[in-house]
SESE-312121 format. One record per residue (C-alpha): x, y, z; chain; residue number from 1; residue in three letters. Coordinates in steps of 0.05 Angstrom, whole numbers. Example, Ala and Ser with C-alpha at 12.3 -4.5 7.8 and 13.67 -1.06 7.14 Angstrom:
// residues 2
((246 -90 156) 'A' 1 'ala')
((273 -21 143) 'A' 2 'ser')
//
This chain:
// residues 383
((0 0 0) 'A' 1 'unk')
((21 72 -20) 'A' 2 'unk')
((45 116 35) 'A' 3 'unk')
((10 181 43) 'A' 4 'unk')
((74 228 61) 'A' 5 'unk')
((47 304 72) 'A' 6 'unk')
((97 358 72) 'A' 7 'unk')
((87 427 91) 'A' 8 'unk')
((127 479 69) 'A' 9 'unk')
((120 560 68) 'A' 10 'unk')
((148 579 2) 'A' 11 'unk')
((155 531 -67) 'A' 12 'unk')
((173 531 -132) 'A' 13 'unk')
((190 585 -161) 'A' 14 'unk')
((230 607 -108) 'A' 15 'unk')
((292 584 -95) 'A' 16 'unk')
((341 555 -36) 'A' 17 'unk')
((372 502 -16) 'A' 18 'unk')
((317 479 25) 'A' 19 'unk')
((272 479 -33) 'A' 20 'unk')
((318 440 -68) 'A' 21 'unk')
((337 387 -10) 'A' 22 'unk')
((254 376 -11) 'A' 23 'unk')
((247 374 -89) 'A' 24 'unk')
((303 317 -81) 'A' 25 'unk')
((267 284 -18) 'A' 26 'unk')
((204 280 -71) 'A' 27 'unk')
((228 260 -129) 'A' 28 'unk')
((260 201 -87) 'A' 29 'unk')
((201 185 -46) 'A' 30 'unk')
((162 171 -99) 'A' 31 'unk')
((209 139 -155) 'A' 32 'unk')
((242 95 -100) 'A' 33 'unk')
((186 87 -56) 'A' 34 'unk')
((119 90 -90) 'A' 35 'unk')
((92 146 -40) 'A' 36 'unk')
((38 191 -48) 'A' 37 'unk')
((58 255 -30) 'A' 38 'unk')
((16 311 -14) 'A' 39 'unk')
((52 391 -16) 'A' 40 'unk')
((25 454 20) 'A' 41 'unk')
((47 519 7) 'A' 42 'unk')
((28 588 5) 'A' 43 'unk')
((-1 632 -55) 'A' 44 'unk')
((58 683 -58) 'A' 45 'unk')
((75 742 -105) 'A' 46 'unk')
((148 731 -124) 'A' 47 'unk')
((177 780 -175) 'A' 48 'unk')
((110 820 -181) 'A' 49 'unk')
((84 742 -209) 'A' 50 'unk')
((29 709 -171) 'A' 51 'unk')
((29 644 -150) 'A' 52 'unk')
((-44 613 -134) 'A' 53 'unk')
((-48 553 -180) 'A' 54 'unk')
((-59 480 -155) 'A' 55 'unk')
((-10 428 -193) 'A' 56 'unk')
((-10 348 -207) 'A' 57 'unk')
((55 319 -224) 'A' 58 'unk')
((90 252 -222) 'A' 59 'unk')
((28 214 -256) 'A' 60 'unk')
((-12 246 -193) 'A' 61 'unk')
((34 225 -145) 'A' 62 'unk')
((53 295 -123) 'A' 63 'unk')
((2 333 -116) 'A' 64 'unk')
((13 420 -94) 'A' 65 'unk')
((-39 463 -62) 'A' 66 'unk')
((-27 541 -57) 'A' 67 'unk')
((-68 556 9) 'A' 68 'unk')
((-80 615 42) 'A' 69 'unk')
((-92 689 27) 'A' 70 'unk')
((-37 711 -37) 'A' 71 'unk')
((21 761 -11) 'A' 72 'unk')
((92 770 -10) 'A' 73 'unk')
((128 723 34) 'A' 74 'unk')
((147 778 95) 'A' 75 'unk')
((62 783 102) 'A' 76 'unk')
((39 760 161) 'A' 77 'unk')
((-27 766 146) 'A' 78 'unk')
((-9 708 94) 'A' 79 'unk')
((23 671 141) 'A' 80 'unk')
((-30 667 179) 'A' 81 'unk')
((-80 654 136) 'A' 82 'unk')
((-32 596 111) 'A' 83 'unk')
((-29 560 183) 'A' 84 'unk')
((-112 562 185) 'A' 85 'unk')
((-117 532 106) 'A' 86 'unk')
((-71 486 116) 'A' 87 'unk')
((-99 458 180) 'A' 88 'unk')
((-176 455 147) 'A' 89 'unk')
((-156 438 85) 'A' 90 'unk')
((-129 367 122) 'A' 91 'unk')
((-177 365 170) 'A' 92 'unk')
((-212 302 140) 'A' 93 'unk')
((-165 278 95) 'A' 94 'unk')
((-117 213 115) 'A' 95 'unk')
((-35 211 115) 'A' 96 'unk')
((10 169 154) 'A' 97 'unk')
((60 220 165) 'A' 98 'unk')
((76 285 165) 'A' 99 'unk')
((136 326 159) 'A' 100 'unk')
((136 400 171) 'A' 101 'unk')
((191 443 128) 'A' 102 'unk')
((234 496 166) 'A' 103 'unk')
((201 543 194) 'A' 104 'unk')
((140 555 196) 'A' 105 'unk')
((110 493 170) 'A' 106 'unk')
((116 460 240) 'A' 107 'unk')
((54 508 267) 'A' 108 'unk')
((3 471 230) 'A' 109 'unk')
((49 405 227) 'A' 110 'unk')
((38 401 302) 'A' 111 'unk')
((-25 415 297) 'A' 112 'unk')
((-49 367 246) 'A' 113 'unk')
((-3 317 281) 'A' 114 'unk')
((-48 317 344) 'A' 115 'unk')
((-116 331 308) 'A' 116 'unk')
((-100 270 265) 'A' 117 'unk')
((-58 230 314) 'A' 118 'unk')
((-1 218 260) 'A' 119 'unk')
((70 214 269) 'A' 120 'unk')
((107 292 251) 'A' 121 'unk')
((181 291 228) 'A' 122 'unk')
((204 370 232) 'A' 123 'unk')
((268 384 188) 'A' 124 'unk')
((320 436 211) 'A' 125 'unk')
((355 467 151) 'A' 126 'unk')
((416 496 189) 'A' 127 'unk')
((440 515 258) 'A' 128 'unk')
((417 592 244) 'A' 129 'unk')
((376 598 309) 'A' 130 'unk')
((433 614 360) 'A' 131 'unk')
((463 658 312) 'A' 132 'unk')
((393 696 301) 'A' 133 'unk')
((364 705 368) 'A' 134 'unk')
((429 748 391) 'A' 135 'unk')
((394 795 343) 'A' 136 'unk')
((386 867 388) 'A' 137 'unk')
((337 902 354) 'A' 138 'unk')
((278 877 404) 'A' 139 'unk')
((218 866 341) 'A' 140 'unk')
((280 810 316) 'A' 141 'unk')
((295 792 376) 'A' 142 'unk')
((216 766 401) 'A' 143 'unk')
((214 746 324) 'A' 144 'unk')
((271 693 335) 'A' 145 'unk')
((255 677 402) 'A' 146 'unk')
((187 652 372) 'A' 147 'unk')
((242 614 324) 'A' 148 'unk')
((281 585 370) 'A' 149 'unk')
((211 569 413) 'A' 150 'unk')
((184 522 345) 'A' 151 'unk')
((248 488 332) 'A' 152 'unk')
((268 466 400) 'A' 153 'unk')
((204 470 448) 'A' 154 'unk')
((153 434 410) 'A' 155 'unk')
((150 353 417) 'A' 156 'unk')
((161 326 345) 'A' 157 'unk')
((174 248 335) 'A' 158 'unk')
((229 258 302) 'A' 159 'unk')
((271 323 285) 'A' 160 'unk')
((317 320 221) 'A' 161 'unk')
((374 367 216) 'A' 162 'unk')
((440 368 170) 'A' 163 'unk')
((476 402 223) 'A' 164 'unk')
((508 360 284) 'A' 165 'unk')
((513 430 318) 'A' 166 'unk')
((444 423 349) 'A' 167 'unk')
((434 366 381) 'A' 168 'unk')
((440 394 453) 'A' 169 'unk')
((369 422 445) 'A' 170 'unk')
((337 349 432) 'A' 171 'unk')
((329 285 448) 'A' 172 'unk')
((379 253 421) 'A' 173 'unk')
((334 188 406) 'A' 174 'unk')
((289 238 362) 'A' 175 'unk')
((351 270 328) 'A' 176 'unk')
((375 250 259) 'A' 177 'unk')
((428 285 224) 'A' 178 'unk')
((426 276 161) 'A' 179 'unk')
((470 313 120) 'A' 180 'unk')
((452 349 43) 'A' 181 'unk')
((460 304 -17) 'A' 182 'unk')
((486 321 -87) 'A' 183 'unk')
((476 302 -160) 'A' 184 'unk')
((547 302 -181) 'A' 185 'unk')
((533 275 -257) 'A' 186 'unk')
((497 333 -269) 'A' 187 'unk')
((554 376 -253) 'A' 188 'unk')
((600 350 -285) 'A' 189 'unk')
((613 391 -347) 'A' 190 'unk')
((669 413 -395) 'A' 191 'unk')
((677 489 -406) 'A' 192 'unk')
((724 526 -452) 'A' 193 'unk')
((762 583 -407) 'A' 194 'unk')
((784 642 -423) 'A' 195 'unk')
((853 667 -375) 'A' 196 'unk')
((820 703 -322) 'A' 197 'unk')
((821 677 -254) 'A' 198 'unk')
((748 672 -234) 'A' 199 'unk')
((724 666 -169) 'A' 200 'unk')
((648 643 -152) 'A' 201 'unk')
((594 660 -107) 'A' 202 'unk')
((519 625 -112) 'A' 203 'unk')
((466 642 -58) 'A' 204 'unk')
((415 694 -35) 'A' 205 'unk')
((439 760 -37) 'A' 206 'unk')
((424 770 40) 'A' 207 'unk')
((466 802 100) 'A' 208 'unk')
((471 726 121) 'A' 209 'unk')
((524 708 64) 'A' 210 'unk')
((573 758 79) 'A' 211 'unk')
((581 782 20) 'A' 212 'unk')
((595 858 48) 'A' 213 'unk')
((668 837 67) 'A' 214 'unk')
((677 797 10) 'A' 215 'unk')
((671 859 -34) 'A' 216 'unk')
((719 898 15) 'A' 217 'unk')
((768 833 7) 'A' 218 'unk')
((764 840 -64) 'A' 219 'unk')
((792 917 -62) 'A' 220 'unk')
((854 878 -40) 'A' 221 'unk')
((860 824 -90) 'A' 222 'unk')
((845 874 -141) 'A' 223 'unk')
((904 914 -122) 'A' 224 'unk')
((951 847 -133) 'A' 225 'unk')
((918 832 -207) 'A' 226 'unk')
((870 875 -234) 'A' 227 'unk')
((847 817 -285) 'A' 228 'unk')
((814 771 -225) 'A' 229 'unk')
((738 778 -236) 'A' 230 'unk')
((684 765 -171) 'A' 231 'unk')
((619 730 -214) 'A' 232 'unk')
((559 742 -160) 'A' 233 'unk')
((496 692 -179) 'A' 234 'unk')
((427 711 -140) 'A' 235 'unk')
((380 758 -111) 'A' 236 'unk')
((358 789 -51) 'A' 237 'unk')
((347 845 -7) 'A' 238 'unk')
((420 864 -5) 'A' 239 'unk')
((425 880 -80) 'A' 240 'unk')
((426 947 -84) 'A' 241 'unk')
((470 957 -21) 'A' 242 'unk')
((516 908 -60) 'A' 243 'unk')
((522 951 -120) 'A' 244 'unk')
((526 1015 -91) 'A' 245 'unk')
((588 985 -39) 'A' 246 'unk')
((623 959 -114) 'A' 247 'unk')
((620 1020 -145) 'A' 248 'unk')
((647 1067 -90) 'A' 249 'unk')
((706 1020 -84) 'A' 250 'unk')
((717 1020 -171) 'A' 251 'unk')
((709 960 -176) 'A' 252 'unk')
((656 952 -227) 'A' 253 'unk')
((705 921 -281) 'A' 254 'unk')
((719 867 -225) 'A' 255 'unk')
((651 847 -199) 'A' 256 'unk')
((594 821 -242) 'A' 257 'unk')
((525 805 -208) 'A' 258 'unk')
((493 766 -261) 'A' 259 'unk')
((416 762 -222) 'A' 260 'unk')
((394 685 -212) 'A' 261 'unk')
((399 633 -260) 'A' 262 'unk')
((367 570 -269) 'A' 263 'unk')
((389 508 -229) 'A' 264 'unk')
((399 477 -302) 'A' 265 'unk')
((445 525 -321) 'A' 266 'unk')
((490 522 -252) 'A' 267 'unk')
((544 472 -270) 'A' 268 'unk')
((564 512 -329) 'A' 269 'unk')
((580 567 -289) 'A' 270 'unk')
((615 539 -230) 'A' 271 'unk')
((652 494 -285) 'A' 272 'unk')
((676 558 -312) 'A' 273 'unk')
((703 579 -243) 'A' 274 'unk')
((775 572 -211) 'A' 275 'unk')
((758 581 -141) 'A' 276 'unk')
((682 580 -102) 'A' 277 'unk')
((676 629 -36) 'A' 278 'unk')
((615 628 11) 'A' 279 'unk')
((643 687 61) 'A' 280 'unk')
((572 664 110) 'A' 281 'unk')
((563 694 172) 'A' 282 'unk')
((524 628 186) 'A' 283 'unk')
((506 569 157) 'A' 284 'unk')
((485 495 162) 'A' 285 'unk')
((506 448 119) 'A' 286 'unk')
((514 491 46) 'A' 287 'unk')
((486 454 -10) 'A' 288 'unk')
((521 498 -56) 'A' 289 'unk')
((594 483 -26) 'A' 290 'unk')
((572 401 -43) 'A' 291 'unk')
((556 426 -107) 'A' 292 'unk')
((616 461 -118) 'A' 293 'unk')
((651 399 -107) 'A' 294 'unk')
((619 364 -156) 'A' 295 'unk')
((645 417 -202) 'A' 296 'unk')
((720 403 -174) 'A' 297 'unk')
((722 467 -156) 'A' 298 'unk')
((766 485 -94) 'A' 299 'unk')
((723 525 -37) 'A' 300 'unk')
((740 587 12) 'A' 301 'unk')
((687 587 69) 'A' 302 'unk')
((682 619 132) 'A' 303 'unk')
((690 576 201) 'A' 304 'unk')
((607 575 205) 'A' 305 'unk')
((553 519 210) 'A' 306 'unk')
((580 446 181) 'A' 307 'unk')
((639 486 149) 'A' 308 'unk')
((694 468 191) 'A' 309 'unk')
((666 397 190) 'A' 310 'unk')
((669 386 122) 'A' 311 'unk')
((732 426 91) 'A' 312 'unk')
((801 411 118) 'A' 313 'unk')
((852 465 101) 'A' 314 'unk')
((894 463 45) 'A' 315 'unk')
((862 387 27) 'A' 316 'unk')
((800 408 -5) 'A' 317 'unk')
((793 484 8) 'A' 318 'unk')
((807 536 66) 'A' 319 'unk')
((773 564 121) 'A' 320 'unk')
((774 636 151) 'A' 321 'unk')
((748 669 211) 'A' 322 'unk')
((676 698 199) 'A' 323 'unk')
((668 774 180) 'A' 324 'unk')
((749 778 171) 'A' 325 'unk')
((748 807 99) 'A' 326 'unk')
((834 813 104) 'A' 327 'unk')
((832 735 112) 'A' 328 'unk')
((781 726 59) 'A' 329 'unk')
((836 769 15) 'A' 330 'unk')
((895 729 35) 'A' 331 'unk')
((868 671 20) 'A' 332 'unk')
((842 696 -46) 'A' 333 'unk')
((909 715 -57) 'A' 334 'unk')
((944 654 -35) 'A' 335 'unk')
((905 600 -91) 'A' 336 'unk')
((906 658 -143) 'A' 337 'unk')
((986 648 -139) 'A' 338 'unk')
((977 565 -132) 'A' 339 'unk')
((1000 530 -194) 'A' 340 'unk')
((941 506 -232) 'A' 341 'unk')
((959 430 -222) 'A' 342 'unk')
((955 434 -147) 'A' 343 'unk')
((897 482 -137) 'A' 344 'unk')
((855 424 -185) 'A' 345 'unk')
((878 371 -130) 'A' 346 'unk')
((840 415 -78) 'A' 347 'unk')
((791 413 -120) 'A' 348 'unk')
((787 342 -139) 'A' 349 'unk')
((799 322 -60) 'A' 350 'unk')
((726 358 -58) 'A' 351 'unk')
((699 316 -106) 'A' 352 'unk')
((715 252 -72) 'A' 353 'unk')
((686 277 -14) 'A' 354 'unk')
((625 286 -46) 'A' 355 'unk')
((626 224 -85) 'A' 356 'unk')
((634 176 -19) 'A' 357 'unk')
((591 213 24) 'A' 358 'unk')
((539 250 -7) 'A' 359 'unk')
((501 211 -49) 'A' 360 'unk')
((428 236 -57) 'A' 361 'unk')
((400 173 -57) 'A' 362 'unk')
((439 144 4) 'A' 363 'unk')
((407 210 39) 'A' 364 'unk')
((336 202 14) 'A' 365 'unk')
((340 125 38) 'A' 366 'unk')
((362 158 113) 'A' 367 'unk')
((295 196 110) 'A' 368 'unk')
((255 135 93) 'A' 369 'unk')
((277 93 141) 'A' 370 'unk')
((262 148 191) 'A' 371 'unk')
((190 151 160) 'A' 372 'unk')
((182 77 164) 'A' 373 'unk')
((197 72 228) 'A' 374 'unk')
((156 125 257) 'A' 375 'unk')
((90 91 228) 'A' 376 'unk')
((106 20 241) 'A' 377 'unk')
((115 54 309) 'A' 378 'unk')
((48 87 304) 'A' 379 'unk')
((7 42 275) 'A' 380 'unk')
((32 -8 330) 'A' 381 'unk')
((16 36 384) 'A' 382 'unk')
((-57 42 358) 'A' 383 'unk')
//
């Protein structure tokens, strides 16, 4: 028999993160591997000045996506909300045997439903991003991620999944499975002709969160030691215009391209046509783009945040520097710029094995499932 798998998450296609892409994965596995039925609620949102309100039925109606709740831009709280309440009578009557609630605010009517329907509720954590957030001093941020920090770690799920081993003092540890972020390597691995620049690479949300502030003022450095290194930028966000305005008072619009986002399609061509991938976070998880620039064999240059220091080892498969330090960030920069190109590929390649032994998507997908299984053997035991 078909398990019914609901998943609740706040924001969907088209938007884009790495949590939308670790569920799109999760899905796409679930029900080629598994034969689930899997049920997705999300909120009508206006992304881009586009709204999104339609209903979808994909995977020969295996996947099926409801837009719920009252359309408005993702900040609204008014369609937040009204996303919690159509969520919770939209399921009301219907039957799953499990659900799992997508960081963050799909756990509010996750827990709900859990006890209305008296199913099992997995809650995924996306990143260790609460600690760092609810130092926040303005006081509206502060209750904000106090409210956070309340849903992640207060509430009694069955089972909490996280790809960062950084929280587990705030659960059970019998609940807690880390699971770390899969990749598809094939798909990134790609042939480009270069030209002679040295390129350097940065793919995410163009939020205060990434850093990207001192990166910029590292680059006023580099720049200084070879004019010719170009900084290519791929994403959008709140920070955009701040970004451009910081490039341009420091000259260095010949240096720094922001190229807006691109399709995930179209992401191995550019990080193949990188020398060197730099995610200057101010805190993180566990990056999926750092596995995915590792499928491209590109070295990396992170900051000591989230999984970070877990997964790179220095001068093996990329470097680490302290957080908000953009004279490090330079250095660094600096240092593999003057590498020979031989050695700087072994960093790379030493990233690539990494990913190749230990983060297969599929291996990670099967970690979920077995979590799943258990939890309604478990249930339907109990009952």
């Amino acid at each position: 028999m078909k398990k019914k798998i609901l998943i609740l998450i706040e924001a969907w296609c088209p938007y884009k993160g790495g949590g939308q892409k670790h569920t799109e994965y999760l899905i796409n596995g679930l029900i080629k591997d598994y034969n689930c039925n899997v049920t997705l609620l999300t909120r009508k949102l206006i992304i881009n000045n586009n709204n999104f309100t339609n209903n979808e039925s994909k995977k020969n109606g295996l996947l099926k996506i409801f837009r719920l709740g009252k359309l408005s831009t993702f900040d609204s709280k008014v369609g937040k909300i009204s996303w919690i309440i159509g969520s919770v009578y939209y399921c009301i009557k219907r039957e799953y045997d499990l659900i799992h609630a997508m960081p963050n605010l799909g756990a509010i009517p996750g827990k709900i439903l859990s006890v209305l329907l008296k199913k099992p509720i997995v809650y995924s954590i996306q990143g260790s991003t609460f600690e760092a957030k609810v130092r926040k001093r303005k006081l509206f941020k502060r209750i904000k991620n106090y409210i956070l920090f309340f849903i992640q770690t207060k509430i009694n799920y069955d089972a909490v999944i996280s790809d960062s081993s950084r929280i587990d003092q705030f659960f059970n540890r019998k609940k807690l499975y880390i699971i770390h972020n899969g990749v598809e390597a094939k798909m990134f691995d790609v042939n480009v002709i270069r030209d002679g620049h040295f390129r350097l690479l940065f793919i995410g949300r163009l939020h205060k969160q990434k850093g990207l502030k001192f990166l910029i003022e590292a680059m006023e450095k580099v720049v200084s030691i070879n004019n010719k290194i170009e900084l290519i930028i791929v994403g959008d966000g709140e920070e955009k215009t701040k970004l451009l305005s910081k490039v341009n008072s420091l000259n260095l619009d010949n240096n720094i391209k922001f190229i807006g986002e691109k399709k995930y399609q179209e992401l191995p061509k550019i990080y193949s046509s990188s020398d060197l991938f730099i995610l200057p976070s101010i805190f993180e998880g566990q990056p999926l783009s750092l596995l995915e620039a590792w499928a491209s064999k590109l070295p990396v240059l992170v900051t000591d945040c989230g999984e970070n220091n877990k997964m790179v080892i220095d001068n093996y498969n990329g470097w680490i520097v302290p957080i908000s330090d953009y004279n490090a960030l330079a250095e660094k920069i600096i240092f593999a710029m003057k590498m020979k190109k031989e050695e700087l590929k072994k960093i790379g390649l030493n990233g690539y094995n990494n990913v190749i032994e230990n983060h297969n998507w599929n291996n990670k997908i099967n970690e979920v499932y077995k979590v799943y299984n258990s939890l309604i053997k478990y249930h339907r035991n109990a009952n």
